[in-house]
C-alpha positions in Angstrom: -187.6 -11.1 104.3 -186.6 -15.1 103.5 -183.6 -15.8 105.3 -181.0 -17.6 103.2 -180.8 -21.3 103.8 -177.1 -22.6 105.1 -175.6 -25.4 103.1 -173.1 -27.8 103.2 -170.5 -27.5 100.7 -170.5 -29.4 97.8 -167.2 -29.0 96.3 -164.6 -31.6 97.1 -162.4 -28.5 98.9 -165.2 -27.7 100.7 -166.2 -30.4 102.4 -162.1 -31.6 102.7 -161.8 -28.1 104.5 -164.8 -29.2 107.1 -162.8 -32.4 107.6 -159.6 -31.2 108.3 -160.0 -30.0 111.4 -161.5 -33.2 113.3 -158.7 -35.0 110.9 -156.0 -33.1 112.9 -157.4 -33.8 116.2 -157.3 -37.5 115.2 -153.8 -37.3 114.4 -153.3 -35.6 118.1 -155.3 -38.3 119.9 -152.8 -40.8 118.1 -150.0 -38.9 119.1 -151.2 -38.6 122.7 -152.2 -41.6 123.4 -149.3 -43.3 121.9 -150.9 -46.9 120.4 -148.5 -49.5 119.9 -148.1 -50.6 116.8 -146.5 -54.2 117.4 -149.5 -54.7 120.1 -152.0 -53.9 116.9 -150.0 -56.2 114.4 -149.9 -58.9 117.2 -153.8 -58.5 118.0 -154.1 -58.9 113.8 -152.0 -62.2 113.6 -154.1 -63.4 116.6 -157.4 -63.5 114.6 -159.6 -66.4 115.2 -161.2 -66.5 111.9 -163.8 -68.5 112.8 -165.7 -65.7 114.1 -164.9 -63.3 111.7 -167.2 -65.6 109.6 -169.8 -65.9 112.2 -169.6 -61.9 112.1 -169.7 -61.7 108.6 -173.0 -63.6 108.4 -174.7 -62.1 110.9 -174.0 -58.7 109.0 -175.6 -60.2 106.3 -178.9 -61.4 108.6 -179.0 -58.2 109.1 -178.8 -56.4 106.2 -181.7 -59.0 104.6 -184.0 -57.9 108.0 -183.7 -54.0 107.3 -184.7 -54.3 103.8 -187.5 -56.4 104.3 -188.6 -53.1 107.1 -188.1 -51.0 103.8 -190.4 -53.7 101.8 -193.3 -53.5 104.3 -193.0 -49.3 104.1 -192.5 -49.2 100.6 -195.9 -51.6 100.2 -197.6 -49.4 103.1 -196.8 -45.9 101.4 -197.6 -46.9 97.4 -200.0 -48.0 95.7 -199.8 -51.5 93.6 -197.9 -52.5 91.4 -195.0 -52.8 94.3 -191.5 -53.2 94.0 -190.7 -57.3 95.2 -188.4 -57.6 97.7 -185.4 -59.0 95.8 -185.6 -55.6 93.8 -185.9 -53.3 97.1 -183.2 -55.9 98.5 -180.9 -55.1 95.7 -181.5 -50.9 95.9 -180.9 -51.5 99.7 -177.4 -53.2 99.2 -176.4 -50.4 96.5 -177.5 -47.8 99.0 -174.8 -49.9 101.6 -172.5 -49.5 99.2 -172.2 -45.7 97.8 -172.5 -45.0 102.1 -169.3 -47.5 102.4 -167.6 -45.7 99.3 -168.7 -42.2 99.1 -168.5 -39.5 101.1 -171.8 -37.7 102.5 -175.5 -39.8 102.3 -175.6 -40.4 98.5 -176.4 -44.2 99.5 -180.3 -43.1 100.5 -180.6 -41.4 97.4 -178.7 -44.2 95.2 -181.3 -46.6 96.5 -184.3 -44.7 95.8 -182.6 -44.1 92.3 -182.2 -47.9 92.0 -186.3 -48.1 92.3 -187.1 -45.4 90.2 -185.4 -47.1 87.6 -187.1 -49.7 87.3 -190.6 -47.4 87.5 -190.4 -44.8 85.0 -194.0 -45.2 84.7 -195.3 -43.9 88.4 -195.7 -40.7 88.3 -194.4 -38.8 91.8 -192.6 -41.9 92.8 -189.3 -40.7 93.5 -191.1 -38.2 96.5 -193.2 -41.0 97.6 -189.7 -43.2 98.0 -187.8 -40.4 100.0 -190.6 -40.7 102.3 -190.0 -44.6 102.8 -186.5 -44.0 103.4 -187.1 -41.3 106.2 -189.8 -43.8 107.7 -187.4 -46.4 107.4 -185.1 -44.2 109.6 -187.9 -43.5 111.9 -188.4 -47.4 113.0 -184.8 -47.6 113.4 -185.6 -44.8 117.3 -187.3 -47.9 118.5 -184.7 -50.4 118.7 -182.4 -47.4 119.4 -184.2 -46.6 122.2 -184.0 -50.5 123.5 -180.3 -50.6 122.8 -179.8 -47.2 124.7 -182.0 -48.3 127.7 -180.3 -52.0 127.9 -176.6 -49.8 127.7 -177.8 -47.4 130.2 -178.6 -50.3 132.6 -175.8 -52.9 132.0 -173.0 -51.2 131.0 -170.0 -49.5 132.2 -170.2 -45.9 131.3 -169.7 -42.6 133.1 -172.8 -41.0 135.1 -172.4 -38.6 132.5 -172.6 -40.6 129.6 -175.8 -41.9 131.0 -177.6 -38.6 131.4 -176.5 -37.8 127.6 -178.6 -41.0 126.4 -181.5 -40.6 128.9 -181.6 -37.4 126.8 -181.2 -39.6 123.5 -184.1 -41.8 124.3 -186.2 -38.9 125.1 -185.2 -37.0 121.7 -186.1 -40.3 119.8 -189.4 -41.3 121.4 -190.4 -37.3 120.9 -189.0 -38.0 117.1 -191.2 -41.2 116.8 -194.6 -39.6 118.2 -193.9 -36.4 115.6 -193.7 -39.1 113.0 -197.0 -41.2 114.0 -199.0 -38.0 114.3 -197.8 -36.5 111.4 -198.6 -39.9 109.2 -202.1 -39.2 110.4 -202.7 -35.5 110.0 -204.9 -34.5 106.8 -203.3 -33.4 103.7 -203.4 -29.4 103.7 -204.6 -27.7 100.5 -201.7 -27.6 97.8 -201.0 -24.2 97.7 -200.6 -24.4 101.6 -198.3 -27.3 101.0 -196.5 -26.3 98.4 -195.3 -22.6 100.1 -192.2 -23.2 101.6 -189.1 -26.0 101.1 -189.9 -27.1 104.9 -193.7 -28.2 104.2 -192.6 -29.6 100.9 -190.3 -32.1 102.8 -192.6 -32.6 105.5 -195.2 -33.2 103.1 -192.9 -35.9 101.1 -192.0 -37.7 104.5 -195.7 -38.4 105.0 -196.1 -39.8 102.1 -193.9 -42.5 103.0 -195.0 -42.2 106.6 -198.3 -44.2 105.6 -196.8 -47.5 107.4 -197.2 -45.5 110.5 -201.5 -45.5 109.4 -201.4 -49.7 109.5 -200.6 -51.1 113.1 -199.6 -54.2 111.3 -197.8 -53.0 108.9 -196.0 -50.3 111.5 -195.6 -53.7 114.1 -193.8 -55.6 111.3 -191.5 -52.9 109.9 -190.4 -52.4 113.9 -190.2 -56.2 114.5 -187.3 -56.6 111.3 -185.9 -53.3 112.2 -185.2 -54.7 116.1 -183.9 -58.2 114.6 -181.8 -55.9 112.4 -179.9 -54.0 115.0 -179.9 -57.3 117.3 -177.8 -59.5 114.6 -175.6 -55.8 114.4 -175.1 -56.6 118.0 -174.4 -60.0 118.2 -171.7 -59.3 115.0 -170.0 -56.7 117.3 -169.8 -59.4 120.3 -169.0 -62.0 117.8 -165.8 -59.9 116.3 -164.9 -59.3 120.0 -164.6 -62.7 120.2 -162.3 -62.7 116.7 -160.0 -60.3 118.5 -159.7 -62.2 122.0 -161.4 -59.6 123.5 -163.9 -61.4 125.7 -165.7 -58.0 127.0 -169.7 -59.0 128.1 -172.3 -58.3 125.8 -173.1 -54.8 127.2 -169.6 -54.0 125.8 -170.5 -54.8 122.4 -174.0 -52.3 122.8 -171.4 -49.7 123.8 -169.5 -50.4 120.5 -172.5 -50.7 118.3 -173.9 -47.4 119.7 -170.8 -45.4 119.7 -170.0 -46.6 115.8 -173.6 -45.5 114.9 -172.6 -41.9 116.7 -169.3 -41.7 115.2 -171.0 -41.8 111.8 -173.7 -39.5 111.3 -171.6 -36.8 110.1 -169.3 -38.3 107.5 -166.5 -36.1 107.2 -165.1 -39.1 104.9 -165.9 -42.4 103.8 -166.6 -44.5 107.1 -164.8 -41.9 108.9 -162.4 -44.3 109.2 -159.5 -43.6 112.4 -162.3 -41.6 114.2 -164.3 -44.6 114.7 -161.2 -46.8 115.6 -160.2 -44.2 118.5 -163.9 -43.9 120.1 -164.0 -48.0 119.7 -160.6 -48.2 121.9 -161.3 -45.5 124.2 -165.0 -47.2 125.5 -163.4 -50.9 125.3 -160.4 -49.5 127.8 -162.9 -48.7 130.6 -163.4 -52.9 130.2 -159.5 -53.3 130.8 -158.8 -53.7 126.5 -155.1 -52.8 125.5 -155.8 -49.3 123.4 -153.6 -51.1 120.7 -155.7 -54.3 120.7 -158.9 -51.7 120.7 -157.5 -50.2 118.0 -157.2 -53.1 115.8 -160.3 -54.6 116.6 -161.8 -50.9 115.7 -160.2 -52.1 112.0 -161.3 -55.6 111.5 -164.9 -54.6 112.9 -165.5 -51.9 110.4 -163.9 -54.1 108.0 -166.4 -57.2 108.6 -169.6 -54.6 108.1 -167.7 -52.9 105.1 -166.9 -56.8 103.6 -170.6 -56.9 103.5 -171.7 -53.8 102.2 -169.7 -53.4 99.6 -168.9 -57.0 98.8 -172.9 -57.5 98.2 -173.1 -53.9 96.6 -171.0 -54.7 94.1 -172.6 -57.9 93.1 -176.2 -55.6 92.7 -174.5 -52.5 91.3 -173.2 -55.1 88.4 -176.9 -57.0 88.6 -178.5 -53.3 87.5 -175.9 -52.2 85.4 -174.5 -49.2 87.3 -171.2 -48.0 87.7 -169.1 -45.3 90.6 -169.9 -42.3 87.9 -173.3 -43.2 88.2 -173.4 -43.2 92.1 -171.7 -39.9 92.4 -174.5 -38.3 90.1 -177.5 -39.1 91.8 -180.2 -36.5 91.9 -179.7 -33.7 94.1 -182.3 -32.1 96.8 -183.8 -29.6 93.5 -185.1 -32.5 91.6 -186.2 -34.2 94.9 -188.2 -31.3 95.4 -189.8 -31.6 91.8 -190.1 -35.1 92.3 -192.5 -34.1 95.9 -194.1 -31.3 94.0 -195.4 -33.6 91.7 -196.5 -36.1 93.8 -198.7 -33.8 95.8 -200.2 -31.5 93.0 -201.1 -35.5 91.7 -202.6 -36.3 95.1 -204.7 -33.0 96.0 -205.6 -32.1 92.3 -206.0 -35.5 90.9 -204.4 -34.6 87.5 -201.8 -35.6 85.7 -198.2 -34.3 86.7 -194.9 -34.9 84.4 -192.9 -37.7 85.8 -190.1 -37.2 88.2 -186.7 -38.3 86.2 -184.0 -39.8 87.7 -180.5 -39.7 86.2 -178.8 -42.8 84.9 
C-alpha cells in the first residue's frame, strides 16, 4: 500500500501557522535577553561606511563567481546551443531576488523559469535545469566542508558545537560521493525510472549531475564555488569592520556559517530577527555587546539583501517579469512532467511534448 507523501502547506495560513511558533520564541529570546535599544541605534550612527561599500562589492564578486559555477554545469549537463553567461547571470540574480522577497525556495525555480524562457524550443529542458541547480548545490559541500574544518580549528566555539560540525562535514562529504557516483551510474530502463516520484527526481538530478562526468569541468565549477563563499567571508569580516567590531576572521566563518544554518528553513522572507539573535549570540562569546551584535546582524543581512535584490530588480525589469510572475512559478507537478519528458526523450529517442513554463 503507497504511503501518502507529507507536504508542506501551501496556503499562506499554513505556512504562517508553522512560523508562529519559532516567531514567539524570538520574541521570548528578545525579551530575555533584554537588548538595548540606544546601544543598537548608537552601533547604527557609528557606521564606517567605507566598508559597507567594500562589503557590498565583495557580495557582488560573489554572486558573479556562483553563476559562472552554474555556467560551467549548465554547459556540462546540456547539449549546444547553451545559455551565455550574461543570460544564466541574469536567471541567477532573479533567483537572489524572489529568495530575498518570497517566502519558501521559489528563487531556484524562478531561475530555471528565467532559462526556460528563453528556450521554448528544447524539449525536456526545464528537468535537465533542475538538475544544474541541485548540482549547483552539491559543489557548494566542498567549500562548506573547508569553511567548517577552518571554523572547527580556529574558532571559538563550544566542544559541542564542534562535534555537531565534525558530523556536518561527514554528512556533506557522504552527500558529495552520492552525487559523483550517481552522475556516473547507467541510465535504468524508463519504465524502471519512471515508477516512483523518488527515481523520477533522482533521475532529473543526474541529468544535471553530468559536470560531475568532466574532471575539468567538475574542478572549475568547485574552484568558483570556493572563490564564491571566500568573497561571502571576507564581506562578513568586512561589515564587522563597518560596525567597529574588530572580531578575527574565524569570527566572521562563525557568522557566515550560522547565517547559512539560520536560513534553510524559511519560515519567512530572510527569516529576519532569527538570524539577528544567532549573529549576536556567537559574536558575544568574542566579547560583542548583544545590542551592537544585534545591529550588525541588521546591516549585514541588509548589505547581502542590497545586492540581491538591488541587482534582481535591474534583471527582473531586463526580462520583463514582475512579483505576480515570481509567485507563480511552476510547481513540483509540472517539474515532474518536465523530468518525464526529458527521460522518455533520452531512453526512447522520440519526440516528447515540450515542458511549458508559465509566464
Amino acid at each position: 500500500m503507497k504511503r501518502p507523501a507529507l507536504h508542506l502547506p501551501k496556503s499562506t495560513i499554513g505556512r504562517t501557522a508553522l512560523g508562529v511558533p519559532v516567531l514567539a520564541l524570538l520574541i521570548a529570546l528578545f525579551i530575555w535577553r533584554g537588548p538595548s535599544f540606544t546601544a543598537i541605534g548608537d552601533a547604527f550612527r557609528s557606521v564606517v561606511w567605507k566598508w559597507v561599500i567594500v562589503a557590498i562589492a565583495l557580495n557582488l564578486l560573489s554572486v558573479v563567481a556562483r553563476a559562472l559555477a552554474w555556467t560551467i554545469v549548465i554547459r556540462s549537463a546540456m547539449k549546444p546551443p547553451h545559455p551565455g553567461p550574461p543570460l544564466v547571470f541574469s536567471a541567477f540574480s532573479v533567483g537572489l531576488f524572489a529568495n530575498a522577497v518570497l517566502p519558501g525556495r521559489i528563487g531556484e525555480l524562478a531561475r530555471v523559469a528565467v532559462l526556460t524562457r528563453k528556450m521554448p524550443e528544447r524539449k525536456g529542458a526545464w528537468a535537465t535545469l533542475v538538475g544544474t541547480v541541485f548540482a549547483h548545490r552539491v559543489f557548494d559541500v566542498v567549500p562548506v566542508v573547508l569553511l567548517v574544518l577552518y571554523v572547527v580549528a580556529t574558532a571559538n566555539i563550544p566542544t559541542s558545537a564542534r562535534a555537531t560540525l565534525i558530523v556536518a562535514i561527514c554528512i556533506g562529504i557522504a552527500l558529495f560521493v552520492f552525487a559523483f557516483i550517481s552522475a556516473r551510474k547507467p541510465n535504468e530502463p524508463v519504465a524502471q525510472e519512471l515508477e516512483s516520484r523518488m527515481k523520477r527526481l533522482i533521475a532529473m538530478a543526474r541529468q544535471g549531475l553530468g559536470v560531475m562526468r568532466s574532471p575539468v569541468g567538475a574542478a572549475a565549477a568547485i574552484f568558483f564555488q570556493i572563490v564564491g563563499w571566500l568573497c561571502q567571508l571576507f564581506a562578513v569580516w568586512a561589515a564587522m569592520r563597518a560596525f567597529g567590531i574588530h572580531a578575527p576572521l574565524p569570527a566572521a566563518g562563525v557568522v557566515l556559517l550560522l547565517m547559512n544554518v539560520v536560513t534553510i528553513f524559511p519560515f519567512w522572507p530572510g527569516n529576519v530577527g532569527l538570524v539577528q539573535v544567532a549573529i549576536a549570540t556567537a559574536l558575544s562569546g568574542y566579547g560583542v555587546a548583544y545590542g551592537r551584535g544585534i545591529a550588525y546582524g541588521f546591516g549585514l543581512q541588509a548589505i547581502e539583501a542590497s545586492v540581491g535584490i538591488g541587482v534582481g530588480l535591474l534583471f527582473i525589469a531586463r526580462e520583463g517579469l514582475s512579483m505576480a510572475m515570481l509567485r507563480v512559478m511552476p510547481n513540483a507537478a509540472q517539474a515532474e512532467a518536465g523530468d518525464k519528458e526529458q527521460i522518455e526523450e533520452n531512453d526512447a529517442d522520440t519526440a516528447a511534448p515540450s515542458a511549458r513554463v508559465p509566464g
